[in-house]
ZAMARGU-4260 file (C-alpha; in steps of 0.2 Angstrom, whole numbers, plus 5000, padded with zeros to 4 digits):
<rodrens>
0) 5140/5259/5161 | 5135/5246/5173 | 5149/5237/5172 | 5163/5251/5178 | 5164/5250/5196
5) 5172/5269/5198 | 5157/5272/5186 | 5143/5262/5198 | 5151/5268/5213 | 5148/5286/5208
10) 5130/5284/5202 | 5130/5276/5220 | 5135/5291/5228 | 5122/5302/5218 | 5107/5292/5223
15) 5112/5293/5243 | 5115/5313/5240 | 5098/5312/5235 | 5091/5304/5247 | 5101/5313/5261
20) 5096/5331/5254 | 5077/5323/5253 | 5079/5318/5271 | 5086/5332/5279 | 5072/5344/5269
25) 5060/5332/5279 | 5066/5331/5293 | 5068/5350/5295 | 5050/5354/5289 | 5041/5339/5300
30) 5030/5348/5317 | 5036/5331/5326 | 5046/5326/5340 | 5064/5323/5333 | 5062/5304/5333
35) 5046/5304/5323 | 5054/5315/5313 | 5068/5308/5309 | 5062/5289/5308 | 5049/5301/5296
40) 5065/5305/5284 | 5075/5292/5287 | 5059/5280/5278 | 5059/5294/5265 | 5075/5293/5259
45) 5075/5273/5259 | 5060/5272/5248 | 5068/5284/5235 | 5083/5272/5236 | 5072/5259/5233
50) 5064/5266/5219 | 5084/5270/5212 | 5085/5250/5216 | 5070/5247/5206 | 5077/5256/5190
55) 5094/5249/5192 | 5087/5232/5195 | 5099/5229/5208 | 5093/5228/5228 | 5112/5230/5232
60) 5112/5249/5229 | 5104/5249/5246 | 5119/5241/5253 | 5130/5255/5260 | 5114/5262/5267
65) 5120/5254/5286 | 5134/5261/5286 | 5130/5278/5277 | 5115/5285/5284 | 5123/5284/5302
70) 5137/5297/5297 | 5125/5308/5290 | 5114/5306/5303 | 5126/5310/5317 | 5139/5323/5306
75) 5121/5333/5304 | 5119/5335/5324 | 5137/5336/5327 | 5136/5351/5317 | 5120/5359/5322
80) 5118/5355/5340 | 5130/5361/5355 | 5148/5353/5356 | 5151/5343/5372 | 5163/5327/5379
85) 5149/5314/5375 | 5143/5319/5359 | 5160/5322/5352 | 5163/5303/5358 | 5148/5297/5351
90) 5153/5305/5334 | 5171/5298/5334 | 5164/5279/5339 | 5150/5281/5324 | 5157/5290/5311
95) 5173/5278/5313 | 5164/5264/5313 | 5154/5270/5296 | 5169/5276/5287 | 5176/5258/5290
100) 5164/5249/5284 | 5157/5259/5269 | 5176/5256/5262 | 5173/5238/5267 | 5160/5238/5257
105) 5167/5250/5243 | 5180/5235/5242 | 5170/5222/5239 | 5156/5231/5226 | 5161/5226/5209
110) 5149/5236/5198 | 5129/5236/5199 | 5129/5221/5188 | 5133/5211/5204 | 5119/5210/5216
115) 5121/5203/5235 | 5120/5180/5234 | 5104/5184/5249 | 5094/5196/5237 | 5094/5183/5223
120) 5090/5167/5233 | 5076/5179/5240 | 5070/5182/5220 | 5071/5166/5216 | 5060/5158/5232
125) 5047/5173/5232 | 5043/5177/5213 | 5032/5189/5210 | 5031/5193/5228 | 5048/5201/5227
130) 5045/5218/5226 | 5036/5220/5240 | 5050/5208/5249 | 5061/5220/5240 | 5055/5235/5249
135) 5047/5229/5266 | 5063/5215/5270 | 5079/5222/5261 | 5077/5239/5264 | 5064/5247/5275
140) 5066/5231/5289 | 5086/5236/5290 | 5082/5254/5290 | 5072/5252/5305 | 5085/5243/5313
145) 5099/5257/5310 | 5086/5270/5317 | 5084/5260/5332 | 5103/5261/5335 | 5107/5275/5331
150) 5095/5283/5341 | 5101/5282/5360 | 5114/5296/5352 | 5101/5307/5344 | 5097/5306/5363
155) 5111/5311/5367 | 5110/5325/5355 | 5093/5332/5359 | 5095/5331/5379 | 5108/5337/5391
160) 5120/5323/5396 | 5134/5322/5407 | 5155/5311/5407 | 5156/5298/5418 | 5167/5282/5421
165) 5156/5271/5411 | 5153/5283/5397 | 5173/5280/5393 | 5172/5261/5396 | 5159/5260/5383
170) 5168/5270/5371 | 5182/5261/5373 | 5172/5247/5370 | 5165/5253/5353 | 5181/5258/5346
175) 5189/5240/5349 | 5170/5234/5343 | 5172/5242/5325 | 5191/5236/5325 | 5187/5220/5332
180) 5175/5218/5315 | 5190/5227/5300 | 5202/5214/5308 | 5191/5200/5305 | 5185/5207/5287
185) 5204/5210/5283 | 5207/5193/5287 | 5193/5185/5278 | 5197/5197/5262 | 5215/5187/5263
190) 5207/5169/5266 | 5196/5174/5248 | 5211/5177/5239 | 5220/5161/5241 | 5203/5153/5230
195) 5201/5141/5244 | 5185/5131/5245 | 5186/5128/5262 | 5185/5138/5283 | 5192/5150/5287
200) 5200/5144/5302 | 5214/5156/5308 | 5215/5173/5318 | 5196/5180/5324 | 5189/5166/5313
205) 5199/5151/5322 | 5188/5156/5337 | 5170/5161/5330 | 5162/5157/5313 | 5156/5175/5313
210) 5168/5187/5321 | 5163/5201/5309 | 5144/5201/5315 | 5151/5199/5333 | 5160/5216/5333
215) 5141/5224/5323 | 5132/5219/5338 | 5146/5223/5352 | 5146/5241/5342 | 5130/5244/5346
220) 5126/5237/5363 | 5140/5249/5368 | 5132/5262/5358 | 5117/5261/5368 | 5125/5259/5385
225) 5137/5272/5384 | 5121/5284/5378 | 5110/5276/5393 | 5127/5280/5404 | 5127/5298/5400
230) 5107/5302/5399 | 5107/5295/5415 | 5092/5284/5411 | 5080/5281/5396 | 5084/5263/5397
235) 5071/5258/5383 | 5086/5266/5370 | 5093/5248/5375 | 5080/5240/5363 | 5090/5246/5347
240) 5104/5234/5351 | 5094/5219/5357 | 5084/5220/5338 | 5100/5221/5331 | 5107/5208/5340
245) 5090/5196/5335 | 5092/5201/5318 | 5109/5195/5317 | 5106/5179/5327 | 5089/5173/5319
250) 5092/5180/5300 | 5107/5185/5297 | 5120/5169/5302 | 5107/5156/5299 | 5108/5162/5279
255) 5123/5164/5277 | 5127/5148/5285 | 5113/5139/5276 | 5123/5146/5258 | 5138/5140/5266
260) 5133/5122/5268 | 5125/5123/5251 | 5144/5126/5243 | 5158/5119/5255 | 5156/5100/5259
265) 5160/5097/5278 | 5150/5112/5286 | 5141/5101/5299 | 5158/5095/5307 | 5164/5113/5304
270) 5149/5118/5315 | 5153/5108/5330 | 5171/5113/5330 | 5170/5132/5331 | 5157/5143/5341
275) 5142/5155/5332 | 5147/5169/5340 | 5155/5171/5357 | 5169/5154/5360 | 5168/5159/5379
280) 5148/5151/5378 | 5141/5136/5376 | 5135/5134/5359 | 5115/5140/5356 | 5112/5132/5340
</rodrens>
């Protein structure tokens, strides 16, 4: 049964209907402000994805969670809450972006035998402290990331807002984020099938080693500016953006880069040759 991606992916979907019906009955039956009680659910339905993680012996089944948990998130407000300009823009940019990169990763899941290369080098370094890496670093840290993100448009949701100038530009901005990041998956998808064991070095990737992860964090600071922009203040929703951005920069790239010069000979020359992120810079690392 494992073995059948159609099979996987559908056992996939049940666990996050689960999760998301355990959520929302949380959420609606908490005393709390909205944020407590949604950071309240949202940690609820992680830990019984993780417990679905623990029985399937595969931390990948947390995967989809990124891009999941935002489109439920925001499709439950859109629905229950008032209908205005910003809120419908908010939606468009976040539920795009989710329904992109859920079929992104839909793609590339083969079946819950295959579990993520950064899971397993984590099993094998920590041992018997895995579980609890498991839960507190593959899926309650990213969880609390998403939250943080998402949240300057529960804001937007929950308090009265108003269209501006810069509430366009930054919406603008996080349609041609979320695009920015399918052109340079699509492109990468295409390099992986022609079996080379070398870089990518044409289109996005002839300009930045990691394109993809430049259109996440561009998707998400304009997220939270183009919230700000409409609240007319709450500058601290900014933060979001920043920890994602931290993440990306201090965990994220240097794994995968440190699996990369494990594999391809030639990474350090690579390296000097093309920018992290942003080819405009000068080079950080």
């Amino acid at each position: 049964m494992k073995k059948n991606k159609i099979t996987s992916l559908m056992i996939i979907l049940a666990i996050y209907f689960i999760a998301a019906i355990a959520g929302y009955t949380i959420y609606i039956n908490l005393p709390f402000e909205f944020y407590f009680n949604l950071l309240i659910a949202d940690i609820s339905s992680t830990i019984l994805i993780f417990i679905f993680s623990c029985i399937f012996k595969n931390a990948s089944c947390y995967d989809a969670y990124w891009s999941v948990a935002p489109i439920v998130i925001i499709s439950f407000y859109l629905i229950s809450k008032p209908f205005n300009i910003v809120r419908l823009l908010l939606s468009i940019a976040i539920i795009g972006w989710g329904i992109r990169l859920t079929i992104n990763w839909a793609y590339t899941f083969d079946n819950l035998l295959w579990m993520d290369w950064r899971y397993k080098m984590l099993k094998e370094k920590t041992k018997w402290l895995y579980p609890l890496v498991n839960f507190l670093g593959i899926h309650l840290f990213p969880t609390l990331v998403v939250y943080t993100c998402i949240l300057p448009a529960v804001f937007c949701f929950e308090y009265e807002t108003s269209f501006n100038i810069l509430v366009l530009l930054f919406f603008l901005l996080s349609m041609f984020s979320f695009q920015f990041q399918a052109v340079a998956d699509i492109q990468m998808h295409r390099f992986r099938k022609t079996g080379s064991n070398t870089f990518i070095r044409n289109g996005l990737w002839k300009y930045s080693r990691h394109p993809n992860y430049l259109g996440e964090i561009m998707m998400w600071i304009s997220i939270g500016l183009l919230s700000i922009s409409a609240l007319n203040g709450y500058y601290f929703l900014i933060i979001g953006s920043f920890i994602n951005t931290l993440m990306f920069v201090f965990i994220s790239i240097p794994m995968a880069e440190e699996h990369q010069r494990s594999r391809k000979e030639g990474f350090d020359e690579y390296k000097k040759e093309t920018r992290m992120l942003l080819p405009i810079y000068k080079k950080i690392d």
